[in-house]
BAFI-3210 file (N, C-alpha, C; in Angstrom, 3 decimals, decimal comma, padded with zeros to 6 digits):
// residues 243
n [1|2|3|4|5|6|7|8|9|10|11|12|13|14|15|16|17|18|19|20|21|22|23|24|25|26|27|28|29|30|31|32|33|34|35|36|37|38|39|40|41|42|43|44|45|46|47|48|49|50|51|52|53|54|55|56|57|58|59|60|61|62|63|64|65|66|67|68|69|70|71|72|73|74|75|76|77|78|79|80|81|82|83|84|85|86|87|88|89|90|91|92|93|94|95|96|97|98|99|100|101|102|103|104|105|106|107|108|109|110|111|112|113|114|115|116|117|118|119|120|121|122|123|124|125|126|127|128|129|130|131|132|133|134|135|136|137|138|139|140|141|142|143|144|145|146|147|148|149|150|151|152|153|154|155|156|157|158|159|160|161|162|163|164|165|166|167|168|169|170|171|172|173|174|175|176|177|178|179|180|181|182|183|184|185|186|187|188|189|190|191|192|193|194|195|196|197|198|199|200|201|202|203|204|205|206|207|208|209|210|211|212|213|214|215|216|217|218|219|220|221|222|223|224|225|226|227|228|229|230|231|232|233|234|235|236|237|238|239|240|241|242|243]
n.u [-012,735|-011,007|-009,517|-006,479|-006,557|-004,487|-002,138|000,798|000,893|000,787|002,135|005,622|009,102|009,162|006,847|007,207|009,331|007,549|005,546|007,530|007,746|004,982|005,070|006,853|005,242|003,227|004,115|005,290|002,724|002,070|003,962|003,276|000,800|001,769|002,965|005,877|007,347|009,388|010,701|008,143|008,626|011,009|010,704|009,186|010,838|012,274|010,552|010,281|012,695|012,312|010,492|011,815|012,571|011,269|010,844|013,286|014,154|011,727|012,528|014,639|014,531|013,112|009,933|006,941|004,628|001,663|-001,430|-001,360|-000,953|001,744|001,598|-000,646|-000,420|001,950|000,592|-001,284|000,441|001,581|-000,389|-000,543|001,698|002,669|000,535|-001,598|000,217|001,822|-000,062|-000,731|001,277|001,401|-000,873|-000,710|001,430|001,146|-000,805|-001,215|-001,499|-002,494|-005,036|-007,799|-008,292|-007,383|-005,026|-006,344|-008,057|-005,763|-004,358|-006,091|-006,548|-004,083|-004,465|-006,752|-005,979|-003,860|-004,329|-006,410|-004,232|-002,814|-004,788|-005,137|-002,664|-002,711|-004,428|-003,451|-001,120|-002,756|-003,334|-003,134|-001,352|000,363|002,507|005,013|007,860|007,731|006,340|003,120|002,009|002,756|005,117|003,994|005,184|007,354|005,807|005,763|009,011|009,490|007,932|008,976|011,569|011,901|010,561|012,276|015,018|015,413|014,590|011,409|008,462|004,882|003,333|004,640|004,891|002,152|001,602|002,849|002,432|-000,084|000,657|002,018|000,193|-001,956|-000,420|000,529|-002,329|-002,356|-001,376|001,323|004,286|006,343|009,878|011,452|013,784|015,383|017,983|020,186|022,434|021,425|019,297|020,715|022,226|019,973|019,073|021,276|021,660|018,811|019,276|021,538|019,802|018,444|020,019|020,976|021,295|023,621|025,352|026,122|026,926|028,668|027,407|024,809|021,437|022,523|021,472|018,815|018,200|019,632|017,970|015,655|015,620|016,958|014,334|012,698|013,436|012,957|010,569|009,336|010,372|009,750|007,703|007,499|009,387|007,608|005,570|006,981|007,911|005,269|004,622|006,332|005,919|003,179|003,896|003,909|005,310|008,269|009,784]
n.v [003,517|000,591|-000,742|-002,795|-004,933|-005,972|-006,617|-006,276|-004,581|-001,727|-001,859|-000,585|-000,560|001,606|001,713|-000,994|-000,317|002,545|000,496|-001,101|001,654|001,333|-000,789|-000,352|001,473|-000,152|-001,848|-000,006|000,577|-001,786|-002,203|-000,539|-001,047|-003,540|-002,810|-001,708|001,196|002,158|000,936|001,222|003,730|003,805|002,316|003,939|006,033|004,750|004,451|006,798|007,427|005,040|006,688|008,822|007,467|006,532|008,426|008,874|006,183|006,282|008,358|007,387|005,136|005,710|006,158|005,932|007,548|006,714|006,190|007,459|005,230|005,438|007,537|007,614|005,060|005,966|008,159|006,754|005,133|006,665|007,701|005,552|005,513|008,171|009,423|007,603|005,977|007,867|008,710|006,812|006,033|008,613|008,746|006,613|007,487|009,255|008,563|009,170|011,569|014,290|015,704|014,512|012,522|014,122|013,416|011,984|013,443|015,040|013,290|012,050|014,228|014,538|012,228|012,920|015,691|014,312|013,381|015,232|016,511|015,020|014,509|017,073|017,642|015,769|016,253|018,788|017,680|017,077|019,160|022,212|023,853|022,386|020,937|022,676|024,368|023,807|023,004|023,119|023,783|022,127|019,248|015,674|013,804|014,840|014,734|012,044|011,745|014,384|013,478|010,795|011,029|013,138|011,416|009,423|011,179|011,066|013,476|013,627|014,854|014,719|017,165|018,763|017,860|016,973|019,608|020,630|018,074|019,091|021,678|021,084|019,458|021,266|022,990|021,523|021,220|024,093|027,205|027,457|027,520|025,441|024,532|022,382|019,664|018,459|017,637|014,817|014,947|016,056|014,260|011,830|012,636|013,111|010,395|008,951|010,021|009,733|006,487|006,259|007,354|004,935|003,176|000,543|002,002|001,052|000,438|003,024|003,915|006,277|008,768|008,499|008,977|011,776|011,724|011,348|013,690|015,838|015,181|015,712|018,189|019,671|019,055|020,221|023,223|023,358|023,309|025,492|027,821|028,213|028,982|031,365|032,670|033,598|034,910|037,258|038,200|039,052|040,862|042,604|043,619|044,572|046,577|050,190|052,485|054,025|056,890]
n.w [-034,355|-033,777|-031,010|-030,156|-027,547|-025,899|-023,836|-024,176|-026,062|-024,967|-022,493|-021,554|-021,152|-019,096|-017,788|-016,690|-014,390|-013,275|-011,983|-010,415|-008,099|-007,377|-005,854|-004,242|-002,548|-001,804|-000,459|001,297|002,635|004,107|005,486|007,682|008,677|009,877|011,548|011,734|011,547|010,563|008,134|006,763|006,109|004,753|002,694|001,287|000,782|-001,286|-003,462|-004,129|-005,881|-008,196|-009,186|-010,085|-011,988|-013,729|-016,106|-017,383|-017,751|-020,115|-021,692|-022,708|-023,901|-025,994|-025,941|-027,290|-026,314|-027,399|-026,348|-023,773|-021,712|-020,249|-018,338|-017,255|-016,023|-014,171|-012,794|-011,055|-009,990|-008,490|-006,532|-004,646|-003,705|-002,842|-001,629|-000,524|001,128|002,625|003,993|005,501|007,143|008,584|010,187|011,483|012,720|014,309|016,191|019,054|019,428|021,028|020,201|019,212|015,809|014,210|013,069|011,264|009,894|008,898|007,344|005,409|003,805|002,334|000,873|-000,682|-001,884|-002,831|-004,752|-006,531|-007,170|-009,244|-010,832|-012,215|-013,189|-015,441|-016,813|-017,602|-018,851|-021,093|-022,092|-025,102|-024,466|-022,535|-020,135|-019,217|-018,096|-015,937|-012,550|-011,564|-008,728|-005,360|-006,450|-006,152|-004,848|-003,060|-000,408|000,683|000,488|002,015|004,651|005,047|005,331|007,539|009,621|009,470|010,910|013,261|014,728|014,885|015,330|016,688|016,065|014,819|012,475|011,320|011,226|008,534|007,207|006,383|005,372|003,251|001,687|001,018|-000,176|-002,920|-004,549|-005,167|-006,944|-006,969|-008,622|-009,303|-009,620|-012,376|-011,473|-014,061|-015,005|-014,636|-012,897|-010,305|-009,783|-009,627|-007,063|-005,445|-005,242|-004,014|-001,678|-000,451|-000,465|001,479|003,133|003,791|004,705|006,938|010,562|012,215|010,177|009,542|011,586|012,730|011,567|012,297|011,149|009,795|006,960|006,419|007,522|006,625|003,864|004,291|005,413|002,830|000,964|002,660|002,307|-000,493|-000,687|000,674|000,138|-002,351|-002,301|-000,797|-002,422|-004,509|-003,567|-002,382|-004,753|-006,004|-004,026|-004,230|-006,917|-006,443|-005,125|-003,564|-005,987|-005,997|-006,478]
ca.u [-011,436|-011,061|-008,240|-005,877|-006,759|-003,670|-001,802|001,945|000,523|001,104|003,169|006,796|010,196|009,441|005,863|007,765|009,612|006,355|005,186|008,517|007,116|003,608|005,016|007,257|004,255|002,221|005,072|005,071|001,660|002,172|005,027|002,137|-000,426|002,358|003,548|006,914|007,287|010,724|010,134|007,338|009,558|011,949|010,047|008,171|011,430|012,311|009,147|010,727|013,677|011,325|009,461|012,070|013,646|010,444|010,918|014,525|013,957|011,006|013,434|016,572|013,833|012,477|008,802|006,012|003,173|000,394|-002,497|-001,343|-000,875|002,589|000,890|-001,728|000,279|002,647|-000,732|-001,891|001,185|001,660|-001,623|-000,892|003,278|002,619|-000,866|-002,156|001,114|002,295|-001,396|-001,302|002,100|001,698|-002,004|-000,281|002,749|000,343|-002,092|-001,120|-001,472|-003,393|-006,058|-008,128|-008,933|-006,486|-004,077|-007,042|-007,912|-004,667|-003,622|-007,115|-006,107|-003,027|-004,596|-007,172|-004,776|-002,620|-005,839|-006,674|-003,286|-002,596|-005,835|-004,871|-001,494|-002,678|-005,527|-002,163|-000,491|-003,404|-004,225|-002,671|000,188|001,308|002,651|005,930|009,283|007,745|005,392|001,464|001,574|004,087|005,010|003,257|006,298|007,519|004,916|007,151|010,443|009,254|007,783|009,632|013,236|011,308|010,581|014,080|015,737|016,022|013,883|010,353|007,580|003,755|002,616|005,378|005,096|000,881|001,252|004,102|002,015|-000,985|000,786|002,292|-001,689|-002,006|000,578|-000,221|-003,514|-002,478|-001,220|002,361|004,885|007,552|010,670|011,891|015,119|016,423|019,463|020,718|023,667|020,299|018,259|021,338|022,495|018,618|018,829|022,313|020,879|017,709|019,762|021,913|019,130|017,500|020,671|020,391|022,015|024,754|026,434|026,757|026,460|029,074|026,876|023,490|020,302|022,662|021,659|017,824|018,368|019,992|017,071|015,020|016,367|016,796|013,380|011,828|013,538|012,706|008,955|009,135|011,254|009,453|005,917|007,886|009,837|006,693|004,894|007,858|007,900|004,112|004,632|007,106|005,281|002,214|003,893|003,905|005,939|008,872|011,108]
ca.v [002,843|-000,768|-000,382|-003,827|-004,794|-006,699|-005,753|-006,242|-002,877|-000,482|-001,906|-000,532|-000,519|002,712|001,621|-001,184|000,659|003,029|-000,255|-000,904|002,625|001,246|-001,883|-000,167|002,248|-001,061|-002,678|000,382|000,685|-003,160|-001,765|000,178|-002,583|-004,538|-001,723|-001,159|002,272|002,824|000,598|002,423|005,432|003,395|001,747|005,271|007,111|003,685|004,604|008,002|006,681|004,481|007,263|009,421|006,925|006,200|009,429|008,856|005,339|006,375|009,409|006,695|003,820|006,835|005,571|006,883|006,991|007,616|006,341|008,066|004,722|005,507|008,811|007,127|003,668|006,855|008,364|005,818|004,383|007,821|007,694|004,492|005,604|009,529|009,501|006,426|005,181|008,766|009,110|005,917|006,727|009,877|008,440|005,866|007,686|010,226|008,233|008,881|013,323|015,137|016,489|013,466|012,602|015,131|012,286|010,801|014,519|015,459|011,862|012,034|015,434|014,419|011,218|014,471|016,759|013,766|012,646|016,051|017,347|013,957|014,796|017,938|017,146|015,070|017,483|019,754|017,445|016,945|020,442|022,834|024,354|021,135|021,763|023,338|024,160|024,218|021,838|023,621|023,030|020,918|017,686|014,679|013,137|015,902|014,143|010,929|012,668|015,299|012,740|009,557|011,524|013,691|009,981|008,493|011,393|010,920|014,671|013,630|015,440|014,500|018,557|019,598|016,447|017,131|021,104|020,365|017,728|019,868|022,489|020,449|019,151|022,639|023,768|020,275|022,098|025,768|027,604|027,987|026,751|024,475|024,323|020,982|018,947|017,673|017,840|013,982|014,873|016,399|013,184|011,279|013,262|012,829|009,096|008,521|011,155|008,192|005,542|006,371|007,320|003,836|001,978|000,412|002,254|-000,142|000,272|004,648|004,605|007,592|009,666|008,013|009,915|012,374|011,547|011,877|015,058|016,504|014,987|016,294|019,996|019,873|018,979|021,422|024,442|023,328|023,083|026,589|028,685|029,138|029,873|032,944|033,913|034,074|036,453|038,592|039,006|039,606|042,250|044,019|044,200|045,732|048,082|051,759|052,881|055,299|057,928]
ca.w [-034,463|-033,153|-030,238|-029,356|-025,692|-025,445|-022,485|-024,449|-026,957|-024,250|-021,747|-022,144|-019,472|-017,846|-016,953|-015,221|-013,508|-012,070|-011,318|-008,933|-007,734|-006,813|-005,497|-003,028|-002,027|-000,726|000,525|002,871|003,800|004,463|007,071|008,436|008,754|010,679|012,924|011,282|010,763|009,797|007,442|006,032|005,820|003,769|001,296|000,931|-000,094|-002,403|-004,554|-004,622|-006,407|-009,052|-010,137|-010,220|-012,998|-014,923|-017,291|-017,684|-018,681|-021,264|-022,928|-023,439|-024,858|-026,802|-025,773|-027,764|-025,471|-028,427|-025,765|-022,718|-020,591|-019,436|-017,683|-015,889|-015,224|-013,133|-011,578|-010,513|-009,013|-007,176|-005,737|-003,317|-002,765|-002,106|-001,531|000,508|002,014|003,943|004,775|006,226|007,885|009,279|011,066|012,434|013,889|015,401|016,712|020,194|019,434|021,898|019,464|018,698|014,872|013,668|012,596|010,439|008,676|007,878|006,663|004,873|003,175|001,945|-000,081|-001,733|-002,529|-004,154|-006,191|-007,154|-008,041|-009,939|-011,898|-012,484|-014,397|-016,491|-017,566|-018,068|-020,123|-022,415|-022,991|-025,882|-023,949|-021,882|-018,589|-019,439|-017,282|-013,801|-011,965|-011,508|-007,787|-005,383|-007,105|-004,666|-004,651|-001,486|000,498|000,678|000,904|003,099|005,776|005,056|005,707|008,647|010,298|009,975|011,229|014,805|015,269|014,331|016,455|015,833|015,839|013,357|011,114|011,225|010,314|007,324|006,037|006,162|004,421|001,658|001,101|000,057|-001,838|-003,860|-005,419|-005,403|-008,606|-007,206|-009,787|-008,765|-010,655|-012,515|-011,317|-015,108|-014,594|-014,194|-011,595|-009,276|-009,769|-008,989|-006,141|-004,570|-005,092|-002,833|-000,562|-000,601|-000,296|002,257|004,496|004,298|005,414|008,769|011,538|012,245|008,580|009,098|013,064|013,017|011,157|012,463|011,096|008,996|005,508|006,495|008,497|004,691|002,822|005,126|005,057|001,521|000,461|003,129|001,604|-001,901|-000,114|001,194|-000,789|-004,051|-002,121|-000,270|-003,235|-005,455|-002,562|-002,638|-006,320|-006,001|-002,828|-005,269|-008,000|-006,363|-003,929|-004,246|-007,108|-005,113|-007,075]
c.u [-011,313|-009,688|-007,922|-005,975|-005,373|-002,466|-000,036|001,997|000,818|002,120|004,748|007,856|009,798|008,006|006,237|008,369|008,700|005,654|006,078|007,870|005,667|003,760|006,009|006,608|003,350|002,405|005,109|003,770|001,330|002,998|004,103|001,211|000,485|003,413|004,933|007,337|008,585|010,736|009,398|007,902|010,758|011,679|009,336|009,470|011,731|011,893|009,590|011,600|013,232|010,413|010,190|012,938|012,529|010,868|012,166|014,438|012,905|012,232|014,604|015,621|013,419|010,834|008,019|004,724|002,011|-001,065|-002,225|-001,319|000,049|001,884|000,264|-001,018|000,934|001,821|-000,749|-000,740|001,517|000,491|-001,487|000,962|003,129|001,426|-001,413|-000,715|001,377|001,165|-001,575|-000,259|002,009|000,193|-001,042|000,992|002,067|-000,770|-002,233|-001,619|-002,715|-004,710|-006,962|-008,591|-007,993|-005,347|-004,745|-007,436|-007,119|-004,051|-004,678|-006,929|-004,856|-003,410|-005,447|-006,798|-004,175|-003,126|-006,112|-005,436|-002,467|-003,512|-005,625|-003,793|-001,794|-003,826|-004,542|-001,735|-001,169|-003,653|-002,990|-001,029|000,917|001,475|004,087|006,934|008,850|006,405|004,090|001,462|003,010|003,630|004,523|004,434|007,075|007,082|005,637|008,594|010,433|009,078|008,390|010,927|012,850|011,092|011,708|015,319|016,240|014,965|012,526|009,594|006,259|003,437|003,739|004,886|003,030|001,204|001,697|003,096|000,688|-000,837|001,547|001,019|-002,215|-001,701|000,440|-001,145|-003,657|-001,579|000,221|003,254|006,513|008,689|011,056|012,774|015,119|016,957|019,693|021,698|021,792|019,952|019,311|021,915|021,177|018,724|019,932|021,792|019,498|017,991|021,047|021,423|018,214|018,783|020,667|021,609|023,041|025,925|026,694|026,309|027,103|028,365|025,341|022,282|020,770|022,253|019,887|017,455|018,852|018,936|016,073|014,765|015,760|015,230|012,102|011,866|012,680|010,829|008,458|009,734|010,608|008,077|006,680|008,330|008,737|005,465|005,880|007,652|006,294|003,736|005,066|006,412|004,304|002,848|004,104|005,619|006,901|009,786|011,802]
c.v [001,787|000,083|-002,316|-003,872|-005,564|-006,150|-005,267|-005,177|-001,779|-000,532|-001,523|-000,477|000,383|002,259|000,249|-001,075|001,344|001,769|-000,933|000,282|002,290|000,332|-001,528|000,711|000,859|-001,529|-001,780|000,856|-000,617|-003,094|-001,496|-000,471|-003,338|-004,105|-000,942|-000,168|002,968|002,125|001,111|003,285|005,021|003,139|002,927|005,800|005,898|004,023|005,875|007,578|006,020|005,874|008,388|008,789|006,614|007,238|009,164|008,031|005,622|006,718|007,991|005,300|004,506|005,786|006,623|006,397|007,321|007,677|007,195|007,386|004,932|006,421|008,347|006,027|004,902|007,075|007,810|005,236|005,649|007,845|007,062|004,880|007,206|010,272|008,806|006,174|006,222|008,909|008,358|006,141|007,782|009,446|007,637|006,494|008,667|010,175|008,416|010,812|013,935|015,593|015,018|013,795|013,348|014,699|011,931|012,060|014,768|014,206|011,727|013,319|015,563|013,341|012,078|015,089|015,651|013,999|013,952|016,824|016,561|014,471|015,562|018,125|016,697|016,081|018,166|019,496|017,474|018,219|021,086|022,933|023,568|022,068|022,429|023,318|023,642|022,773|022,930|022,580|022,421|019,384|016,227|013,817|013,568|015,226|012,576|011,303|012,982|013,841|011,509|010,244|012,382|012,202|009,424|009,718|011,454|012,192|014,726|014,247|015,216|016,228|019,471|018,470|016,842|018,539|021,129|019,386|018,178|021,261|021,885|019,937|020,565|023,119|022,447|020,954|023,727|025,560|027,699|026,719|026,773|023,969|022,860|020,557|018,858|016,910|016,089|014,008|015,377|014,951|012,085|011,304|012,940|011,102|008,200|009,011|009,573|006,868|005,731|006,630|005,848|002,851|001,814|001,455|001,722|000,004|002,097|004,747|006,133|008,831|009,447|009,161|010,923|012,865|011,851|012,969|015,905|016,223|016,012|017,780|020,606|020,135|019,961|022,857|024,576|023,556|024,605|027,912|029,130|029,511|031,501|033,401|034,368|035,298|036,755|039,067|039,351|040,993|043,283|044,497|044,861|046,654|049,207|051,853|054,265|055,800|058,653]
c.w [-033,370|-032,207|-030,085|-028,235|-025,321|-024,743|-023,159|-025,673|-025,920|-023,219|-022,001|-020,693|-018,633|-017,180|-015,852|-014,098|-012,290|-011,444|-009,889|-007,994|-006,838|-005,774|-003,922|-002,152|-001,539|-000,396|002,187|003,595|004,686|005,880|008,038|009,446|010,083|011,732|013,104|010,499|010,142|008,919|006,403|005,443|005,051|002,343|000,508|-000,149|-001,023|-003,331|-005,025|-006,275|-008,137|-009,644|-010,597|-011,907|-014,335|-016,194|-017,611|-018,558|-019,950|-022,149|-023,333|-024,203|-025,809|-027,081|-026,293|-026,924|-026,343|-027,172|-024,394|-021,495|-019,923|-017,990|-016,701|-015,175|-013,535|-012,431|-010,821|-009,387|-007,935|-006,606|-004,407|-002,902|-002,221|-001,683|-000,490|001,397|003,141|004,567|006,046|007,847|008,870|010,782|012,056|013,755|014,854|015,842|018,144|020,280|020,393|021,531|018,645|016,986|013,732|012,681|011,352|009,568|008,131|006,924|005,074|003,336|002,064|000,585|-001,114|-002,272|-003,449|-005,311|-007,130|-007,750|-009,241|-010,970|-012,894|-013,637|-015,446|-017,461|-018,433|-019,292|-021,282|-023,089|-024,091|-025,400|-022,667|-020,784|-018,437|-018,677|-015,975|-013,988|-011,340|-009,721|-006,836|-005,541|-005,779|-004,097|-003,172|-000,401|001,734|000,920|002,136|004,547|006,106|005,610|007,391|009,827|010,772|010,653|012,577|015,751|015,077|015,449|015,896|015,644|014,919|012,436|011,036|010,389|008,906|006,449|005,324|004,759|003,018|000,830|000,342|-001,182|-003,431|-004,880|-004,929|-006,793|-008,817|-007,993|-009,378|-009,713|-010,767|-012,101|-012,682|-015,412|-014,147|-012,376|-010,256|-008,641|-008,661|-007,327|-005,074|-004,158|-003,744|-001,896|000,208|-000,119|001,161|003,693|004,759|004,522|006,572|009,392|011,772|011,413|009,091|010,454|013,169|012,556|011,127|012,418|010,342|008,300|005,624|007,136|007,276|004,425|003,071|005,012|003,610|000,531|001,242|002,640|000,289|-001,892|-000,155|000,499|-002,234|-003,368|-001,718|-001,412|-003,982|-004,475|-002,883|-003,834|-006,574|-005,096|-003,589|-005,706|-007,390|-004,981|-004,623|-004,938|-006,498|-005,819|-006,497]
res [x|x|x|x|x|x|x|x|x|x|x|x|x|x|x|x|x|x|x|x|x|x|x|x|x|x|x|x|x|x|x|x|x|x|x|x|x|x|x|x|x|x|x|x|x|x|x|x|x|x|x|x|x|x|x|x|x|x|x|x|x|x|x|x|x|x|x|x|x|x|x|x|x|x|x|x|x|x|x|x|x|x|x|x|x|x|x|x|x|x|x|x|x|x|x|x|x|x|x|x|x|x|x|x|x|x|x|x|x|x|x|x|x|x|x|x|x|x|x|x|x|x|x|x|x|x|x|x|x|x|x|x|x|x|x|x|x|x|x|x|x|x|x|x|x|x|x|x|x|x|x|x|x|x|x|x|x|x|x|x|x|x|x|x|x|x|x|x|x|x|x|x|x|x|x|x|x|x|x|x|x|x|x|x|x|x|x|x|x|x|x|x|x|x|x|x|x|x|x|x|x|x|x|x|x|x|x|x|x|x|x|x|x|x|x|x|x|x|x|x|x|x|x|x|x|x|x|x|x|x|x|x|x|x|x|x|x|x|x|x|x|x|x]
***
C-alpha cells in the first residue's frame, strides 16, 4: 500500500500544539546554554501546559490518528521538554555539588528513563489491551514539574534536587501505575498553578515563590504516594493471615 508523504495528511491542531510543547522544551535548554536558569524552569513548566492540552485538543477536533503520528509527534516532543531540557537543568544547577560528575549521571539518567519509558507507552498503546486507566510507570512529564517548580521555589538544594530526580528516573521505568488526571477542572487547576509560578516576582511579591512551593508539594505527593500505597497494599496482602 502506496502511503501519501505529504506532510498536510497527518498533520492535525493537537500535533501543533505538542509542537508548542517541543518548542518551549528548546527554548529552555536555550535558557541553559545562556545561563538563565529561572528561565529554564519556566519555559520547562510552559511545555507542561502544551502537552497537557494536546489530548484535549485531539478529543474536541475528534482526530483520527489511523498512522499513529499524533503519538510520536508527542514522544518525541517529550523527549527534548522532560527529557533533555531538566537533564540539562538540573547539570547545570549542580555543577558546583561536592561529588564530582554526579550532576552529569543523574541528568544523564533522567534523558534514559524518559527515552525508555516514552518507548514503552507507545509499545502500550499499540498492543491488544492499550494502556488503560492508569499510566505504566510515572508520566515524564513529573520530571519538568517536579524540578522546574523545585527551582523557582526559593528552597532548591543541589543534594535533594539530585536524589528526587534520581528517584523519579526510576519510578519512570518501573511497573507502578500512576493514576490519570481527566478531569478538565484538574488539568485546569495544574495550568494556573503553572502559570502563576512563572510570573515575575514583582507582579505576586506578597506571596513570592508561593505558587511554586504548591506545585511543588503537589506534584511530590502525587510522586510518592501511589509507590507507598501500592507497597502497603502488597505488605497486606502477603502478611500472615490473623483470626
Amino acid at each position: 500500500m502506496s502511503l501519501n508523504m505529504n506532510m498536510k495528511n497527518y498533520i492535525s491542531y493537537a500535533d501543533l500544539v505538542s509542537i508548542g510543547n517541543a518548542s518551549f522544551g528548546f527554548l529552555s535548554i536555550l535558557m541553559v546554554v545562556n545561563g538563565n536558569l529561572i528561565f529554564s524552569a519556566m519555559f520547562m513548566l510552559v511545555a507542561v501546559i502544551f502537552d497537557s492540552l494536546d489530548g484535549w485538543v485531539a478529543r474536541k477536533t475528534k482526530r483520527d490518528d489511523e498512522f499513529g503520528f499524533g503519538k510520536n509527534i508527542d514522544s518525541l516532543s517529550d523527549v527534548i521538554s522532560f527529557g533533555v531540557a531538566p537533564g540539562m537543568l538540573l547539570y547545570s544547577a549542580c555543577v558546583s555539588y561536592s561529588i564530582p560528575y554526579l550532576n552529569i549521571v543523574v541528568g544523564l539518567l533522567i534523558v534514559i528513563c524518559g527515552i525508555l519509558r516514552l518507548a514503552r507507552f507507545n509499545v502500550l498503546t499499540d498492543s491488544i489491551n492499550g494502556v488503560g486507566e492508569k499510566f505504566v510507570g510515572l508520566p515524564i512529564p513529573s520530571t519538568a514539574l517536579i524540578l522546574g517548580s523545585f527551582y523557582l521555589s526559593g528552597i532548591f538544594r543541589m543534594d535533594v534536587a539530585l536524589v528526587i530526580m534520581a528517584v523519579i528516573s526510576v519510578l519512570m521505568v518501573s511497573t507502578v501505575e500512576y493514576p490519570k488526571f481527566k478531569k478538565t477542572k484538574f488539568v485546569a487547576a495544574g495550568s494556573v498553578l503553572i502559570v502563576l509560578t512563572c510570573l515575575p516576582p514583582n507582579i505576586l511579591s506578597v506571596i513570592a515563590n508561593l505558587p511554586a512551593k504548591l506545585l511543588f508539594v503537589a506534584a511530590l505527593m502525587y510522586l510518592l504516594a501511589v509507590p507507598f500505597m501500592d507497597l502497603y497494599a502488597k505488605l497486606h496482602r502477603s502478611g500472615p493471615n490473623v483470626r
